[in-house]
N, C-alpha and C positions, 0 to 999 in steps of 0.2 A: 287741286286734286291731291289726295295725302299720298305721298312716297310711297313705293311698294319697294321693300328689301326680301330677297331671296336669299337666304345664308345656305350654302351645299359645302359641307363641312368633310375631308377624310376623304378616301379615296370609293367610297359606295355611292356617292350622284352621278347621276346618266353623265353628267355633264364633265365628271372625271374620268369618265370610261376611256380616255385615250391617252393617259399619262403615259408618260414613257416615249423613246423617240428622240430627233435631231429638231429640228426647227431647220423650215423652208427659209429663213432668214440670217441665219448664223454665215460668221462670215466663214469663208472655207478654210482647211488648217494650213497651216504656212511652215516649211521647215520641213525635214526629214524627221519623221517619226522616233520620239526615245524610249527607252524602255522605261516605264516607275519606277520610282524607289520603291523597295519593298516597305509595307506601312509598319512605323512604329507601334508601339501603344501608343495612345492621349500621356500626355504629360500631367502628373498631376498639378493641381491648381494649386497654390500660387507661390511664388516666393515675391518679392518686394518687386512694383514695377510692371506687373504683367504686359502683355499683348493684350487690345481686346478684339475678341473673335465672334462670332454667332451662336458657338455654342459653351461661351464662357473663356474667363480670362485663362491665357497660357503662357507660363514663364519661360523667357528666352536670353541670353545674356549680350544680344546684340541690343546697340544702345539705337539706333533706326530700324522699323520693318515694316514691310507693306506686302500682302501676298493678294495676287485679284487674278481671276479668273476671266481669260482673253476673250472669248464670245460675250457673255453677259455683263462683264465690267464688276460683277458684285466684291464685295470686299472681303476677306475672307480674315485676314488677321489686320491689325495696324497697331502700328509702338513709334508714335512721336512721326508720325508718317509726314507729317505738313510740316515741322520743323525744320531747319537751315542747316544741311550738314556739307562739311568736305566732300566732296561726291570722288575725289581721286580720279583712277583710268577711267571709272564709268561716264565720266565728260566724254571719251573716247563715242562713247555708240551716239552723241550728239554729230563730233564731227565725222562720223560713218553718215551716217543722215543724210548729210549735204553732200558729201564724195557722192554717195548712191543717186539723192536726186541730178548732179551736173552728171552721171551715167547715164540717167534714164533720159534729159534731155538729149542728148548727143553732145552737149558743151564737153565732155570729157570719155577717154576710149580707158580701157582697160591694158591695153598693149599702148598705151600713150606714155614717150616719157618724159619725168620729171627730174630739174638738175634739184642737186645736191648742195647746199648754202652752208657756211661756215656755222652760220646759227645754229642749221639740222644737226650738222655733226658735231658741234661743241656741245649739243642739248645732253644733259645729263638725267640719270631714272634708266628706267627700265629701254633697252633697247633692241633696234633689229640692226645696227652695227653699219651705216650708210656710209658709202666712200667718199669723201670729200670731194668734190668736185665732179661728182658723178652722174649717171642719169640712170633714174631706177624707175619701169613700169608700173601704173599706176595698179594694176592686179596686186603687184609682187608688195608695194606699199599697203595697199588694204591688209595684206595677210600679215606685214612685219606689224599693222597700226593691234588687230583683233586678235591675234594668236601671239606675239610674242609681246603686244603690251608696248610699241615702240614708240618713246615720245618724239625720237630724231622722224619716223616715219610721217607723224603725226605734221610737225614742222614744214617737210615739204610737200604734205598735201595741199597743207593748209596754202602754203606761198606761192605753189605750181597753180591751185584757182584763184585764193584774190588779191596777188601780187604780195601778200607781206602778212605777218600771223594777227598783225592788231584789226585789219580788214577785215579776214577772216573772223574774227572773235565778234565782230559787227553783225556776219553773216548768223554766227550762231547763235547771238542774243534776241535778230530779228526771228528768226526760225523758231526759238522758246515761247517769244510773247504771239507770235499765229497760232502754235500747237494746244495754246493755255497752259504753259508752263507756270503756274503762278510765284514758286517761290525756286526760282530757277534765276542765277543770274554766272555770265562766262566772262573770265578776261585773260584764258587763254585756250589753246585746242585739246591739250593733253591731259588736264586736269593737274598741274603742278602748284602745289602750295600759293594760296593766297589767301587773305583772309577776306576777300570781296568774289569770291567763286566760289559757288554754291548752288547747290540742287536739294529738293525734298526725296525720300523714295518715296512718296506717289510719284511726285513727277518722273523721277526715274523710270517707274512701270509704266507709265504713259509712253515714254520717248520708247521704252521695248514697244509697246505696243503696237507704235506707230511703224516702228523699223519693220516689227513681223507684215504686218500688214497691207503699209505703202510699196515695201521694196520683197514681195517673195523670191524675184529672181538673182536676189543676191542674198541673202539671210544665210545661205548654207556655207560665206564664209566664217561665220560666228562659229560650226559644226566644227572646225576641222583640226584635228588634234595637235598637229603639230606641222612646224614650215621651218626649209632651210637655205638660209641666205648668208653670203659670203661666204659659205664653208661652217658656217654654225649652226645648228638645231636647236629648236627651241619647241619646249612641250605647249599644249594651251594651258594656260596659267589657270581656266577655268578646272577645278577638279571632277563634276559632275557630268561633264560636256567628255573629261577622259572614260571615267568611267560606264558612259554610255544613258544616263541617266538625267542628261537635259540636251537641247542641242544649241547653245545659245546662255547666254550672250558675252557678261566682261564683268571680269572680276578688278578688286582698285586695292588700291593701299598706303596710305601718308600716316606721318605718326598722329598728325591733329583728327585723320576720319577713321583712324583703325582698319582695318580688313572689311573688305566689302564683294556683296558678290550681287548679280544681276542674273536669274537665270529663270531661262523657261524650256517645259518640257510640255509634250503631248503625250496624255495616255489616252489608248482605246478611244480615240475622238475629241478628248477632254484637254484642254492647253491651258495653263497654270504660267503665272508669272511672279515670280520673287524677288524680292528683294530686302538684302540688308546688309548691314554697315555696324562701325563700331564695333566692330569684334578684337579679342584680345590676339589672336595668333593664324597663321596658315588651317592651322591644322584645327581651330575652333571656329572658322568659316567654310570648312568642308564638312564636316559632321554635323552643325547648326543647317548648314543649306540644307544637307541631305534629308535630316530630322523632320524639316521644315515642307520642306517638299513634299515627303511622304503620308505628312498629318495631311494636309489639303488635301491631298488626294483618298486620303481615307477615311475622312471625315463629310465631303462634300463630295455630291453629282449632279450633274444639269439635266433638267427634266421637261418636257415638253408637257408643259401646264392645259394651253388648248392652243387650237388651230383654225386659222382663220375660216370665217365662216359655218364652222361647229356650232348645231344648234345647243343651247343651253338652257333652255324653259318658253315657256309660253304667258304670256299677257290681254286681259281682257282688251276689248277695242269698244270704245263707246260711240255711237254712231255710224257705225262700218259696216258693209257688206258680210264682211265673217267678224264672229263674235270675239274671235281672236285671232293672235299673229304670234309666229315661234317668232323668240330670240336668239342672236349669235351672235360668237365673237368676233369684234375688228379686226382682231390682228392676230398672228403666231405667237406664242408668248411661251420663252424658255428663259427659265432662272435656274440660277442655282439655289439647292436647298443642303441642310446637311441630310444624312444618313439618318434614316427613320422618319421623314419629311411624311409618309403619306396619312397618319392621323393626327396632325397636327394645322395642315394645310386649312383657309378658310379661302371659299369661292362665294364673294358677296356683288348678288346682280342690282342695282339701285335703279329703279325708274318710276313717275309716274302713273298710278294703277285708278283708272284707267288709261290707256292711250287715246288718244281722240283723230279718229278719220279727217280726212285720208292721210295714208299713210305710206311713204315711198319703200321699196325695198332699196335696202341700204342705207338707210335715215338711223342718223343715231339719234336712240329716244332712252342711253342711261349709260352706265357705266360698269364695268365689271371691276372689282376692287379685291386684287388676288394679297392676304394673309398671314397671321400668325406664324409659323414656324419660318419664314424666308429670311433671308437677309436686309432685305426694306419691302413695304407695302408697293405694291403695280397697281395701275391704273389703266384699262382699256377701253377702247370705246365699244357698248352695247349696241348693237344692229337691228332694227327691224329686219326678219329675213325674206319679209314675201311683201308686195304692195297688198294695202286694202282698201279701195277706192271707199266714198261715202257714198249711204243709203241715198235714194232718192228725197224730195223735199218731202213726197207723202209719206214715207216711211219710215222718215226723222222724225216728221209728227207725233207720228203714231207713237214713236220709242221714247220723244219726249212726254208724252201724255201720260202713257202708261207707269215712267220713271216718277213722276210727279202724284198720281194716283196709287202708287206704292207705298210710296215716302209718307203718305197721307193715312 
């Protein structure tokens, strides 16, 4: 029987009347709400190198970037995104990872404490200042590992769960290759110079991902602007997280990966995730994030395309009690699209014309193939929405007779 394609183009078919919305499917938001960055303009296109984006290349002078969107996954910018870069402190939200999961089992408390190794406090980099032979709360270590960047902290997470940091680094190389880290490789906890540690930012946005996602009830250490231990203060090294404007995650910095930052923010429903690396200075990874953040969010919104079981047209039925049967959608479907998405959108229904009796409600008999303006083409499955049992044998007869004496 020849194909029957349905194309409902723009936001005027029945079958778009319900754009707009949340998705019954989205996972819920994680983290305490941030305020956006106020949006830039669009940057103009191009200088040498761009980012490429959905709605054209955009020049940035981080030498890694990846921005994607936490509900949908879509991709919104990438610059050498699968590449092998120094990942610095951001190794840090790997080994948060594994601290959070032995919390969530019970294998580890938060009020639990851990001794203090000559290795922690000889570790040199960025620190939270650990007393040598001491025992420090594994709370008060989370906040010295995520707020002040501590690799000594880092040290004796690592050696208080799996006896010694090279175990440890075991732990976190097995935890990259389950999560599908693919260009993700650890050979220590704190992300300290080596030329065999290495992470992509995809993968980096992934391992955010996973942290918002798997662990909400601990995520709101990433939030917190500043913590003070042994009589020192230390600001969050995150600048966007100060200014109110992510809440989340860790910022890195080695001379071999330049300045890097990790950050996600929720506006009005909407959670963004960024990253990037390779930047020349402090102060050119706070204004690049900021920049960065602000285009996504002013550039893209997530839209609730259809909803399960939304009828979407109707299909002859050959042989059947009724002459035809609505169709509808399988499933919720929310993408993100940019800004101006609703005439450019294409809603293509693919099935069989006729359908042939009987026919189950619920039976997919094609596919709904969502379009042009997105970020990648979807694929859902198309629904019969009502059973149609078959005619009787005499009245199949009859339908074949008369089909045959037509045709004639």
């Amino acid at each position: 029987m020849p194909s029957r394609r349905l194309l409902l183009t723009g936001a005027g078919g029945a079958a778009l009347a319900s754009f707009g919305g949340s998705s019954g499917h989205a996972r819920p938001r994680r983290g305490a709400a941030a305020t956006a960055p106020a949006a830039p303009a669009a940057a103009a296109p191009v200088l040498s190198d761009p980012a490429e984006t959905p709605v054209g290349p955009l020049d940035t002078p981080a030498r890694w970037a990846f921005i994607t969107d936490f509900d949908t996954g879509a991709v919104l910018l990438q610059k050498a995104a699968d590449e092998r870069m120094p990942p610095s402190s951001l190794t840090k939200m790997m080994t948060a990872y594994l601290v959070f999961g032995m919390l969530r089992s019970g294998r580890l408390r938060l009020d639990q404490l851990l001794p203090v190794s000559e290795k922690a406090w000889r570790m040199q980099g960025s620190k939270m200042f650990v007393p040598l032979g001491g025992q420090i709360a594994v709370g008060d270590l989370i906040r010295g590992m995520l707020i002040q960047s501590g690799n000594d902290a880092c040290i004796v997470l690592a050696e208080g769960i799996a006896g010694s940091e090279d175990q440890f680094v075991a732990m976190m190389n097995a935890e990259a290759q389950a999560m599908g880290l693919t260009n993700s490789h650890f050979r220590n906890a704190t992300g300290w110079p080596d030329a065999d540690h290495y992470m992509s930012a995809r993968d980096v946005a992934t391992l955010a991902r996973h942290l918002i996602a798997d662990f909400p009830e601990y995520y709101h250490f990433f939030s917190e602007k500043d913590y003070k231990f042994n009589n020192i203060n230390q600001g969050n090294r995150n600048v966007l997280v100060d200014k109110g404007l992510a809440d989340g995650l860790k910022t890195g910095h080695t001379d071999a990966g330049g300045f890097g930052l990790c950050a996600s923010s929720d506006h009005g429903g909407n959670r963004i995730i960024m990253v990037v690396n390779g930047l020349p200075s402090l102060q050119a990874r706070a204004s690049e994030g900021e920049r960065l953040l602000g285009w996504a969010f002013a550039n893209f919104e997530n839209v609730k395309l259809l909803t399960r079981g939304e009828v979407l047209g109707t299909a002859p039925v050959w042989l059947g009690q009724q002459s035809t049967v609505a169709l509808s959608a399988g499933s919720t479907l929310v993408v993100t699209v940019p800004h101006g998405w609703e005439n450019k959108v294409r809603v293509t229904l693919d099935y069989d014309s006729p359908l042939t009796a009987p026919i189950a409600a619920g039976q997919k008999v094609g596919q709904v193939t969502i379009g042009g303006a997105l970020v990648t083409d979807i694929q859902i499955p198309l629904l019969a929405d009502a059973s149609v049992p078959r005619k009787n044998l005499p009245d199949r007869a009859v339908a074949v007779l008369a089909h045959f004496v037509g045709a004639g």
